[in-house]
C-alpha positions as MATLAB code, in Angstrom:
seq = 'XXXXXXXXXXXXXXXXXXXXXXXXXXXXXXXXXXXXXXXXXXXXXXXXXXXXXXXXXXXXXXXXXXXXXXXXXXXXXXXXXXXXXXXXXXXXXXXXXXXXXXXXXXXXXXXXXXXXXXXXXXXXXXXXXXXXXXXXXXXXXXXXXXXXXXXXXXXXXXXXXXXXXXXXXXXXXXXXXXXXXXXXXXXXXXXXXXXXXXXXXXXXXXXXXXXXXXXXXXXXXXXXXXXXXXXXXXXXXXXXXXXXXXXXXXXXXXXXXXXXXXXXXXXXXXXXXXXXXXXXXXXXXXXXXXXXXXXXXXXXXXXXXXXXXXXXXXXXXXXXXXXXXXXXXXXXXXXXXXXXXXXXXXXXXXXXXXXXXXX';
ca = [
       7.975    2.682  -12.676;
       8.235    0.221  -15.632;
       5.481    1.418  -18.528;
       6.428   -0.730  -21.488;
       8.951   -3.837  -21.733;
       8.815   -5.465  -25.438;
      10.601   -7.799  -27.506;
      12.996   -5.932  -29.863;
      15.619   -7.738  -31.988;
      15.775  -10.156  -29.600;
      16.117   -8.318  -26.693;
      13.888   -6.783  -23.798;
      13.033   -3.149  -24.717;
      12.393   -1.187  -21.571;
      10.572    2.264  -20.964;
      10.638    3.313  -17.280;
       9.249    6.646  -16.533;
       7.171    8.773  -13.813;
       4.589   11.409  -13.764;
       7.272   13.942  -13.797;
       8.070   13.478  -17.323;
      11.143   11.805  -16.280;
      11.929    8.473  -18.651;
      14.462    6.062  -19.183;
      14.945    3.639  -22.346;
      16.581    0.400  -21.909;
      17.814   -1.760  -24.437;
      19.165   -5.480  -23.011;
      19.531   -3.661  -20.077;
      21.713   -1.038  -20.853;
      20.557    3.029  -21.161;
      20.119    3.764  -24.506;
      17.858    6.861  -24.095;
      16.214    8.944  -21.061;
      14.395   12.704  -20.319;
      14.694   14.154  -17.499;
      11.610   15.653  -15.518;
      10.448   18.873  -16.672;
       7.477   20.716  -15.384;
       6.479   21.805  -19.002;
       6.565   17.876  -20.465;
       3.932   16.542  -22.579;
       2.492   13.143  -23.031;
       4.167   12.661  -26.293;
       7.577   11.282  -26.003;
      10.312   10.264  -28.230;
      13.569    7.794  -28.122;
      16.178    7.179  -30.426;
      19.252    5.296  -30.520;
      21.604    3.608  -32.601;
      22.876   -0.107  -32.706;
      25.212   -1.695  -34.478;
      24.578   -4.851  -36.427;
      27.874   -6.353  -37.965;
      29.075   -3.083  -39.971;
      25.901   -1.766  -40.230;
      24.462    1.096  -37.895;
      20.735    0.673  -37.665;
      18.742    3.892  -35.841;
      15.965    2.645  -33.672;
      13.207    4.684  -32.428;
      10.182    4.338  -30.187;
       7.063    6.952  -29.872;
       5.005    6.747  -26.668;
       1.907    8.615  -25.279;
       1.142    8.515  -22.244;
      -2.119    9.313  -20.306;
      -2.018    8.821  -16.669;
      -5.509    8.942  -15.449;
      -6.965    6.657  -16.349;
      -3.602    5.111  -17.423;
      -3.206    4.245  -20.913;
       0.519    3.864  -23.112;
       0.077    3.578  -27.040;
       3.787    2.993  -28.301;
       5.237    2.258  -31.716;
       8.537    1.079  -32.166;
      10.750    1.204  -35.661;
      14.093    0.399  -37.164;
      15.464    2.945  -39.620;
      11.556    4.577  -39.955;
      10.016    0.935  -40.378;
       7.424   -0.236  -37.850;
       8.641   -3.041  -36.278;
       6.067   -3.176  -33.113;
       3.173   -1.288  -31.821;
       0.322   -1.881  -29.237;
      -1.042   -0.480  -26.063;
      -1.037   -0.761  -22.265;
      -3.829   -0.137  -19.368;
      -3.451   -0.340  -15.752;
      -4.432   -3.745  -15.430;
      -1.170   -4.930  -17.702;
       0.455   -2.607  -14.893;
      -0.676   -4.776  -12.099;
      -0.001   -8.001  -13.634;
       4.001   -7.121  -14.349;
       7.156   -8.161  -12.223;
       9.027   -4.947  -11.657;
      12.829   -5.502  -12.977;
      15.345   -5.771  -10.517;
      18.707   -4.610  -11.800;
      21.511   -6.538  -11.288;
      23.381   -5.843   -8.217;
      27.355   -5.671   -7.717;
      29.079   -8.618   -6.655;
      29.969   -7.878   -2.704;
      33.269   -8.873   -0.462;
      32.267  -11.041    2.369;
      31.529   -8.947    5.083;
      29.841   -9.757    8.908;
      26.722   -7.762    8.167;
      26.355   -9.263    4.949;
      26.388  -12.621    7.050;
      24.297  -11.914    9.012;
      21.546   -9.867    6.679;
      21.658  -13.523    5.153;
      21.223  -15.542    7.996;
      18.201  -13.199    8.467;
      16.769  -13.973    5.683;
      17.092  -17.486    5.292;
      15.247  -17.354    8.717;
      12.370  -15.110    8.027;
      11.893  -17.649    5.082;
      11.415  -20.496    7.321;
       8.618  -21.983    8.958;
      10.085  -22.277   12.267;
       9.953  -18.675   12.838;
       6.632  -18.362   12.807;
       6.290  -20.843   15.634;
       8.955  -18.808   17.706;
       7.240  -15.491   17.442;
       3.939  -16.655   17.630;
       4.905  -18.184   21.084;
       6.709  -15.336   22.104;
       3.836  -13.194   21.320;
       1.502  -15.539   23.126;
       4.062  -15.621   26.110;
       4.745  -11.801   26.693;
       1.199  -11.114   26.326;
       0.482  -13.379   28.779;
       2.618  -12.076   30.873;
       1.460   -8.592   30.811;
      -2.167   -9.240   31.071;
      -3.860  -12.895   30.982;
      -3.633  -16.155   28.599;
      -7.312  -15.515   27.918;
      -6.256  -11.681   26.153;
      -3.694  -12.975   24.940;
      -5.216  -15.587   23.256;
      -8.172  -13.125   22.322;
      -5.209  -10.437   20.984;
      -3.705  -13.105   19.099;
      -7.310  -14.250   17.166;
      -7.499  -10.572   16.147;
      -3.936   -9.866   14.508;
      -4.273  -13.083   12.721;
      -8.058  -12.451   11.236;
      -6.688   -8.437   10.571;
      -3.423  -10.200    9.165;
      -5.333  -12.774    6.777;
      -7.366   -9.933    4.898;
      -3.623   -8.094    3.827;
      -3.134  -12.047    2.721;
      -6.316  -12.315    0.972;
      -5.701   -8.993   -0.877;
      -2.629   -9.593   -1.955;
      -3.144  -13.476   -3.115;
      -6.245  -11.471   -5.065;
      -3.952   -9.627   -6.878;
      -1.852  -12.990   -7.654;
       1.342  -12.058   -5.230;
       2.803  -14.670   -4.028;
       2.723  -14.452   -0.161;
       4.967  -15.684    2.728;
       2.211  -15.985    5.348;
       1.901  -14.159    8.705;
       4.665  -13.087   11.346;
       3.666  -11.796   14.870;
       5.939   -9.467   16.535;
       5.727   -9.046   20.335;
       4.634   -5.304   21.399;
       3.907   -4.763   17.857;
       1.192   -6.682   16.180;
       1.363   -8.787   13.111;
       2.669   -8.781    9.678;
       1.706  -10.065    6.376;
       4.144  -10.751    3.893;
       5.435  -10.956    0.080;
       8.249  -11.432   -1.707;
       6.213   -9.429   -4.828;
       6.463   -5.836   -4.830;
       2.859   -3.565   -5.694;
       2.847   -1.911   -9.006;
      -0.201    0.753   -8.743;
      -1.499    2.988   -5.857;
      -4.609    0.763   -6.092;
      -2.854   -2.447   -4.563;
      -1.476   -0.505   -2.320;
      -4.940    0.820   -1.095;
      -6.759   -2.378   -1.161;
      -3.918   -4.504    0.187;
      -4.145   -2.116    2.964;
      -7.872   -1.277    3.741;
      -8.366   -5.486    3.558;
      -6.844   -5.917    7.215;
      -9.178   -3.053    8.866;
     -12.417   -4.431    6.714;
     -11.721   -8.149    7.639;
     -11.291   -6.623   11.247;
     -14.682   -5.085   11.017;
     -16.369   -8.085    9.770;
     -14.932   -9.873   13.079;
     -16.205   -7.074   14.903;
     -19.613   -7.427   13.485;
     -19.697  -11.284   13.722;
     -19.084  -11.127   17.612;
     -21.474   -7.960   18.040;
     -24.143  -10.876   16.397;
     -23.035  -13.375   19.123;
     -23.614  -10.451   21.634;
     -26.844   -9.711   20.695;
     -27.578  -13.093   21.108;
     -25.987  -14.130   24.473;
     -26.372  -11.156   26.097;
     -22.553  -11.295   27.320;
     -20.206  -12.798   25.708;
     -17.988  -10.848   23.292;
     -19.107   -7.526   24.314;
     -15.470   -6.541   25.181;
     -13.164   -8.435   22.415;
     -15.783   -6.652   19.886;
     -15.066   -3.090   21.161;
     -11.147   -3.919   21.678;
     -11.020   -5.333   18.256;
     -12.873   -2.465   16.770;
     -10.266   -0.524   18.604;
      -7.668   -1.905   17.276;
      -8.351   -1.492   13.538;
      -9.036    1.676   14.187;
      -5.739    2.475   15.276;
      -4.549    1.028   12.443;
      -6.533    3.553    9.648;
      -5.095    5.945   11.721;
      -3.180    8.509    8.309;
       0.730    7.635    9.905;
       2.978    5.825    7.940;
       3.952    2.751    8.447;
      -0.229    2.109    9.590;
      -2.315    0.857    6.837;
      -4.372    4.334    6.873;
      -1.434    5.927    6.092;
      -0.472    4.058    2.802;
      -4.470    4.638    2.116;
      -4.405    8.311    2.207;
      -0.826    8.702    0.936;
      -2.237    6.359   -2.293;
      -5.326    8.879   -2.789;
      -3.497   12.266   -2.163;
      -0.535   11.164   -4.400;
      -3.156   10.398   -7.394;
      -3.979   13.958   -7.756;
      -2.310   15.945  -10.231;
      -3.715   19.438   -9.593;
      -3.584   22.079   -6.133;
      -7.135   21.398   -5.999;
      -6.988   17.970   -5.585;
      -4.742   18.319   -2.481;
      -6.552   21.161   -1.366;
      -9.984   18.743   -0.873;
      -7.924   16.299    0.777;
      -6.745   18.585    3.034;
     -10.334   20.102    3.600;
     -11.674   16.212    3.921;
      -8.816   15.845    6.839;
      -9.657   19.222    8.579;
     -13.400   18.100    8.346;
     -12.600   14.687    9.932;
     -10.871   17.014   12.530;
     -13.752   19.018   13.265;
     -15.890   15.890   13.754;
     -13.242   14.000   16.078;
     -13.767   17.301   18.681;
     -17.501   17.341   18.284;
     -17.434   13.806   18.789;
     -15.653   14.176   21.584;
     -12.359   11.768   20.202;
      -9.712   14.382   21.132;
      -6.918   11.508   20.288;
      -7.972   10.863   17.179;
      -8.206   14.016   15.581;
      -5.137   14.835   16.803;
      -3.472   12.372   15.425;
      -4.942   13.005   12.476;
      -4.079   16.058   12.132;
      -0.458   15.094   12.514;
      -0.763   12.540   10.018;
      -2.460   14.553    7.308;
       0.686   16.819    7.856;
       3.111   14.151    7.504;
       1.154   13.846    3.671;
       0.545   17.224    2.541;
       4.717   17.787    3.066;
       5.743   14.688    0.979;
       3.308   15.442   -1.446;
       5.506   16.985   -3.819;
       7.587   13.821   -4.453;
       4.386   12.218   -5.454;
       5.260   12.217   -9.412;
       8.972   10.408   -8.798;
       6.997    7.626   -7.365;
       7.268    4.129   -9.448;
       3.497    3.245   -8.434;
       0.698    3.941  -10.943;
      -1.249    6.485   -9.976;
      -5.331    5.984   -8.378;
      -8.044    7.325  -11.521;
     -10.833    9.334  -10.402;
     -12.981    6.468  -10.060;
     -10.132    4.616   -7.643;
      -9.826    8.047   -5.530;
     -13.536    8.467   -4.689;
     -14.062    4.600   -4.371;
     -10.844    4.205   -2.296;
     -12.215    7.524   -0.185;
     -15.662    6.065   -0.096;
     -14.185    3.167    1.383;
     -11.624    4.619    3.977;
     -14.301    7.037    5.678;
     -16.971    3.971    5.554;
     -14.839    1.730    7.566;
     -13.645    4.388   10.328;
     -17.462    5.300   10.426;
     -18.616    2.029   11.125;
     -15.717    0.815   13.747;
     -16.551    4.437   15.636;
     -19.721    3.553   15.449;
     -18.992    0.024   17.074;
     -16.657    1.520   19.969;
     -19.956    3.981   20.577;
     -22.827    1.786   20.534;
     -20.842   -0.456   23.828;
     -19.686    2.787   25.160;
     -23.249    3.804   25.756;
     -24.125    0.546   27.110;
     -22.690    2.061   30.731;
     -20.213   -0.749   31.138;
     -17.073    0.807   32.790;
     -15.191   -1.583   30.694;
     -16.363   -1.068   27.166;
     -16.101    2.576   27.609;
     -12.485    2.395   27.767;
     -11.855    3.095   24.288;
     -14.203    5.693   23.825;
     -12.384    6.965   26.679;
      -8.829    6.555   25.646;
     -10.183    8.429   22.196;
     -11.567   11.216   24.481;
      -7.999   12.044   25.883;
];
């Protein structure tokens, strides 16, 4: 990930780096200096390099310590021992930064470069919104009734606008929402996340704006007497499945983002209690499915959990891991709690997913 980029005689001054120690010093874009991961590393580091200024070699040098949670970089950098810059970073400077995109090779023409183009001059357009959102409409129809798929439709698009809403919160620029027939919607950028906490609230907004619809047509329930009762419990089913800890699912880039922030055994060893504890509860509970799955999904986690200090995102503080945690287990609480309370109701219909859970 990119932790410093400066001014420095007139050119960008670049410190990319990881939790692994590893870091690599760019100077107008060229490698001047790196380190390579070591599991003995400090958080002092030091760069030097040499530049040449007419006949004159000049020896440049930058100091940097870095403290990862909560994340802070103090740096100085000097020409020939004088200081020439010095200052500090925080996560929040982190979050506001456009990642550097190197410069890629020119390319021959080819056919799947051709097409990878035509691709994406047509995901860019407006048009193609229109054609999936009627082929969505049109094979859901198909399968079931206009009415779902009308009602299916409602919910990706609310689920769809809170991923929006996160990530216009965070100032990304956003290319709007794409549904995909047979599977669901998607909410995109052209601005890539920085820090694990981003990626946790750009990912926990779809399933919270899915509970607030949720909520909002339990209230018209309540006050009918009819209507709603079954989009409710299917909707509440629905973002559900998607906290679900299984990459690509938005509960998987959750608890990947809090289980990658920990530094220590410990901290994976209490994730993997929390997980065998949600388990535990899924059986007595009676939702068989779920804990399944959740088992296989805290699995998937704990194995790629070594890689977590190569990653370029910036790292979840203490205060982001409980509040992110808080958060996750909140919002599955509360849509369980939804698919129960119409499960009890004795409807054959809204026990379904209750049901389907139970398996």
């Amino acid at each position: 990930m990119e932790l410093l980029s400066i001014d420095f005689l007139g050119q960008p001054l670049r410190l990319e780096g990881s939790m692994a120690g590893w870091q690599q010093l760019f100077w107008s874009n060229t490698l001047v200096a790196q380190h390579a991961a070591s599991a003995d590393h400090n958080d002092h580091f030091h760069h030097e390099f040499q530049l040449t200024q007419g006949e004159k070699i000049i020896t440049c040098q930058l100091e940097a310590k870095v403290t990862w949670q909560p994340f802070l970089i103090e740096y100085r950098a000097m020409i020939d021992g004088e200081l020439v810059a010095e200052g500090s970073r925080n996560e929040k400077d982190i979050e506001k930064q456009v990642p550097h995109t190197p410069i890629k090779a020119e390319r021959k023409f080819s056919l799947i470069g051709l097409v990878s183009l035509g691709m994406k001059a047509l995901k860019s357009a407006k048009l193609i919104k229109v054609v999936l959102a009627s082929a969505s409409l049109a094979a859901y129809s198909w399968l079931f009734s206009i009415e779902f798929a009308l009602s299916l439709i409602a919910c990706l698009m609310f689920h769809e606008y809170g991923h929006i809403k996160a990530m216009k919160y965070f100032g990304m620029k956003t290319k709007g929402i794409y549904l995909i027939p047979f599977l669901g919607g998607l909410a995109l950028s052209d601005e890539k996340i920085n820090t694990r906490w981003q990626d946790v609230v750009i990912s926990i907004m779809g399933p919270f704006f899915g509970l607030i619809l949720s909520l909002i047509l339990m209230v018209v329930y309540w006050i009918t007497g009819e209507m709603f009762a079954g989009l409710a419990v299917f909707n509440a089913f629905l973002n559900l499945f998607n906290l679900l800890p299984i990459l690509p699912l938005d509960g998987g880039h959750v608890l990947k983002s809090i289980s990658f922030s920990m530094n220590s055994k410990l901290g994976i060893f209490l994730c993997a209690l929390a997980a065998v504890s949600g388990v535990i509860l899924s059986y007595y509970l009676g939702l068989a499915l779920f804990g399944f799955l959740l088992i296989m999904g805290s699995l998937e986690i704990v194995f790629e959990w070594r890689a977590r200090h190569h990653s370029h995102l910036l790292p979840l503080d203490r205060y982001g891991q409980i509040i992110s945690s808080v958060w996750y287990i909140g919002l599955v609480s509360s849509l369980i709690g939804i698919i129960w309370y119409f499960a009890s109701s004795g409807d054959a219909l809204l026990q379904l997913p209750m049901q389907i859970l139970g398996t």
